[in-house]
N, C-alpha and C positions, 0 to 999 in steps of 0.2 A: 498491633496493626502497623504494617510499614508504613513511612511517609507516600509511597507513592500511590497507597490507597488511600490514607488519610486524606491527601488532596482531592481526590476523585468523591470520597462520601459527604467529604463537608460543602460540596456544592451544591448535594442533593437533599441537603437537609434542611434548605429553609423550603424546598416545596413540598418534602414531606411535613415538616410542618402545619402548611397549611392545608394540607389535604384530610390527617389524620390525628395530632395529638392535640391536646388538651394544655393551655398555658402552665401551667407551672408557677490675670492679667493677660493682656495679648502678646508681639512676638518677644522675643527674649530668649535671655539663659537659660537653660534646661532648669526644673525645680526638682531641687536633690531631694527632698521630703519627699515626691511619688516614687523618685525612684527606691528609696529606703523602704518607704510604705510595703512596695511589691518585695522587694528581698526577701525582708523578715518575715511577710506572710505565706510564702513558697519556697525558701530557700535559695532557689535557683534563680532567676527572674530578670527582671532589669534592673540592674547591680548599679549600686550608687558608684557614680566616676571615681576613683581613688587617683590616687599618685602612679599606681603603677598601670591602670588603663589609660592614664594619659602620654604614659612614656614608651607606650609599647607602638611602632612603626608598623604597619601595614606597606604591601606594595604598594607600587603607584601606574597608574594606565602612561601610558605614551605623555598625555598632558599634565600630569602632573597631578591625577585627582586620586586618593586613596583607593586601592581599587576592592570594589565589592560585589564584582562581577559573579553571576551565579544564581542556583537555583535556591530559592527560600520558603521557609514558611512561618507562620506564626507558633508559638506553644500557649495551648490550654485559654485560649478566646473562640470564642463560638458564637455566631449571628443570630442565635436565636433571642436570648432576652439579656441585654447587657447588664439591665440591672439586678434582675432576678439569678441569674446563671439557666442550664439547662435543667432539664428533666432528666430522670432516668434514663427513660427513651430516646433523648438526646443524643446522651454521654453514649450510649450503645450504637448509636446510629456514625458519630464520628468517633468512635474511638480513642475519645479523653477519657481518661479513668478521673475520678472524684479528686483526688489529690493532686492532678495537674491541670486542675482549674484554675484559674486567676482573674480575678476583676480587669476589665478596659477602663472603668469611670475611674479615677485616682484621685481626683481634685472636681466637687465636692468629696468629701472625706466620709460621707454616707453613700458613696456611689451611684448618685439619683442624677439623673440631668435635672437643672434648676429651672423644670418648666417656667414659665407665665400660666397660672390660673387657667385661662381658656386655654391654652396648649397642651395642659396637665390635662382636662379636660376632652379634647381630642385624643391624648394619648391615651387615656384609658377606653375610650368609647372603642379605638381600633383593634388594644389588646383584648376588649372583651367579645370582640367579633373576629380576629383574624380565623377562625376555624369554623366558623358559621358566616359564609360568605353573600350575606343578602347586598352586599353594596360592592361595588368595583374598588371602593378607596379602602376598603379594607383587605386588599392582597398585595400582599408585601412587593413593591416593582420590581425587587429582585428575582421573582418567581416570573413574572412577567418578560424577563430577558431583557429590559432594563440594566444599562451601566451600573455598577454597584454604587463609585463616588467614593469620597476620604472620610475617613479610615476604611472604608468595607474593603476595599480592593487587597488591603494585606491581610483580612484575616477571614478572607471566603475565598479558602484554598491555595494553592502554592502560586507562586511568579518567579518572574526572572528580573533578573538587572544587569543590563547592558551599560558599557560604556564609550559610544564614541565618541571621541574629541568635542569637548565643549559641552557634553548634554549626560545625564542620564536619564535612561528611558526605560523603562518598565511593564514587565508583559505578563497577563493577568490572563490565567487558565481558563476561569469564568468569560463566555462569550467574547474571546479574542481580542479584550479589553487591553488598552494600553495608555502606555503616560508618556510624554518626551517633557524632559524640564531641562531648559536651556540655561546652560550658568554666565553667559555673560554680560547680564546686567540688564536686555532689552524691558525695554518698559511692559505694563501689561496691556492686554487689550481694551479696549471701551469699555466702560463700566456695565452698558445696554447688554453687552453679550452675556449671556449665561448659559452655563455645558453641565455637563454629567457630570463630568471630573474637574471641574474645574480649570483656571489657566495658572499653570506650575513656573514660579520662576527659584530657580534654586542656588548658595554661594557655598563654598566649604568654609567651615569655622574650626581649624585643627582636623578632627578626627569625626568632623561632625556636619550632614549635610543639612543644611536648613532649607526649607523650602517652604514659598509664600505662596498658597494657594484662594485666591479672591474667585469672583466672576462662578458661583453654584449657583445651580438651580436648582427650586425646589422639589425636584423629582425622586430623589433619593432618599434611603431608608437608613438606619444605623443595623438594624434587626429585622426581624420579622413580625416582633408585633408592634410594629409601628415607631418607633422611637426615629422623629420624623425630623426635621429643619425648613427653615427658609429659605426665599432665595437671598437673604441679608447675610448669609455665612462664609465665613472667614474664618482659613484656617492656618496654621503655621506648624510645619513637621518639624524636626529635628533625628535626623539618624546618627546614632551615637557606635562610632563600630567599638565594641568590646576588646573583641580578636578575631582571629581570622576564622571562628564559627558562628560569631553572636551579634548583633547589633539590639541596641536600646532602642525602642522607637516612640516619640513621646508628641502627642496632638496639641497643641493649644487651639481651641478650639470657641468664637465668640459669633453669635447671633442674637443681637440686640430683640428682633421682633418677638423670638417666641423663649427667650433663657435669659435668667433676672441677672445673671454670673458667667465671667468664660466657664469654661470646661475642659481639665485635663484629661486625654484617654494616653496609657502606655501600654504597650505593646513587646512579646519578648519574641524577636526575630531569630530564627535558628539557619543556618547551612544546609541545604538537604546534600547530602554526600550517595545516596544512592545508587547504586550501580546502572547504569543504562535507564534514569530517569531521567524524565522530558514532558512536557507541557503534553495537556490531553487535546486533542482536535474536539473542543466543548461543541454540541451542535446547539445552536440556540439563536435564533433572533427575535428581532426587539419586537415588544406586543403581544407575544408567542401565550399562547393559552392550554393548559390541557382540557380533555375532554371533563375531565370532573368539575374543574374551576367553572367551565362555560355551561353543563348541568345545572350547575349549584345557582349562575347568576340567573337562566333565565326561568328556573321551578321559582324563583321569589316573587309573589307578589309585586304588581304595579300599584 
C-alpha cells in the first residue's frame, strides 16, 4: 500500500474500530537503551545515535534551525492498542504487514503504561466496552473529532513540518489539526489553561528538537481502547534527525495522578517522498457522531 493511502486508512481505523471489531525520569537526554531496544527488535527503527548520526549536517532554514521541512509519517505504530498491538483486521485495514510492527511503550520494558490501580481499573472497564457502546465514555474522542493530543497527532496519519523563522509548526491530516512551537524561550501560559494539544515550547539541542509540552487536558486518548491520561500531563519530545529521511522521535512522558512511573513511547518517523502527495481536506468536526455510534447510545437502557 503507498503512503498516500496509508495516511488516508489509518485515520479511519480507529472508528472502524469501534464500530466493528473485536479487541484483540522527566526532560532530559534522549535514553539510548529505547532507542537500542527498538533497533534490535526490527532492525530498522530508531537507531541508537552513533558517532556518525551525530556528524552528519543537515540543511538549515534561513534562521538557522536544521531543516525538516516536509511531508511525514510514522512506520509500523497504530492507534488502536499500544500495548497489545493490532489485530489481523487491523494490520489489513492500515496496511502494516506483521513484521513492521513496532511497540510505542519503550520504557516500562514490559510495554504497559504503569497505571494506578483505579486507572488500571478504568482502563480495562473501557477496553472491555469500546465495541459495545452502552456509555458515551467509552468512544474513543478520536472518533468523536476530538484533537488527537501528544503523541497521537504523529502516528494517526501523515503531517507536515513547516518552518518559519523562529517556530515549528506542524499540520496534522486528521481534522485540520495543528501545532505552532515557538523557540524562543517565551514563558508558558497559566497553568489554569488546558488544550488538546497542549502548549509547545521548543529549543534545538544539536541535531535535536526538544520540546516542552505542559497545560493537557484530560480529553485525550493514546488509542482507542482507552489508554487515557490526566489533566496532570507532561510531556517532553525530542526529535532526533537521523538523515535527511529519518528522524528518532522519543516521548518522555509523566502523570503523577493516574501512572506510578514516567513513560517512554519512540516513534520511527519516515520522509514521505511521494509523487504529487499532499494533506487530505479530512472533513470532520468536533463532537461529530456517526449514525451507528448514536443507535448504539440511545437502544441502551436508562
Amino acid at each position: 500500500m503507498s503512503h498516500r493511502s496509508l495516511s488516508s486508512t489509518i485515520a479511519v481505523a480507529a472508528m472502524a474500530a469501534v464500530l466493528s471489531l473485536a479487541p484483540v525520569p522527566a526532560a532530559g537526554q534522549t535514553s539510548l537503551p529505547s532507542f537500542v531496544r527498538v533497533a534490535e527488535a526490527f532492525g530498522e527503527g530508531a537507531q541508537a545515535p552513533t558517532a556518525a548520526t551525530k556528524a552528519w549536517s543537515p540543511p538549515q532554514t534561513p534562521d538557522g534551525q536544521p531543516d525538516i521541512q516536509g511531508f511525514w509519517s510514522n512506520r509500523g505504530v497504530n492507534s488502536y492498542d499500544l500495548e497489545k498491538g493490532m489485530s489481523e483486521e487491523h494490520l489489513k485495514i492500515t496496511g502494516i504487514v506483521p513484521q513492521d510492527w513496532r511497540p510505542a511503550i519503550v520504557d516500562p520494558p514490559d510495554g504497559k503504561f504503569p497505571y494506578q490501580p483505579w486507572a488500571a481499573a478504568k482502563k480495562k472497564e473501557i477496553a472491555d466496552n469500546h465495541t459495545d457502546l452502552t456509555k458515551r465514555e467509552y468512544v474513543d474522542p478520536h472518533t468523536l473529532c476530538f484533537l488527537s493530543g501528544i503523541p497521537r497527532v504523529l502516528y494517526q496519519g501523515g503531517f507536515q513540518i513547516l518552518q518559519p523563522p523562529g517556530h515549528v509548526v506542524i499540520l496534522q491530516e486528521f481534522n485540520h489539526a495543528y501545532r505552532i512551537i515557538p523557540l524562543d524561550g517565551r514563558p508558558h501560559v497559566g497553568e489554569s489553561i488546558k488544550l488538546f494539544m497542549g502548549d509547545s515550547r521548543g529549543h534545538w539541542e544539536g541535531n535535536t528538537l526538544v520540546v516542552d509540552v505542559p497545560n493537557n487536558n484530560d480529553k485525550t486518548w493514546w488509542d482507542v481502547v482507552g489508554s487515557f491520561h490526566s489533566d496532570a500531563l507532561h510531556i517532553v519530545e525530542r526529535y532526533t534527525i537521523v538523515d535527511a529521511e529519518t528522524i528518532n522521535y522519543e516521548a518522555t512522558i509523566e502523570d503523577p495522578k493516574v501512572f506510578t512511573r514516567p513513560v517512554k513511547m519512540a516513534l520511527l518517523l519516515k520522509r514521505n517522498k511521494e509523487k504529487g502527495y499532499e494533506l487530505m481536506e479530512f472533513a470532520c468536526h468536533e463532537g461529530q457522531e456517526s449514525q451507528h455510534i448514536i443507535k448504539m447510545l440511545r437502544s441502551t437502557p436508562k
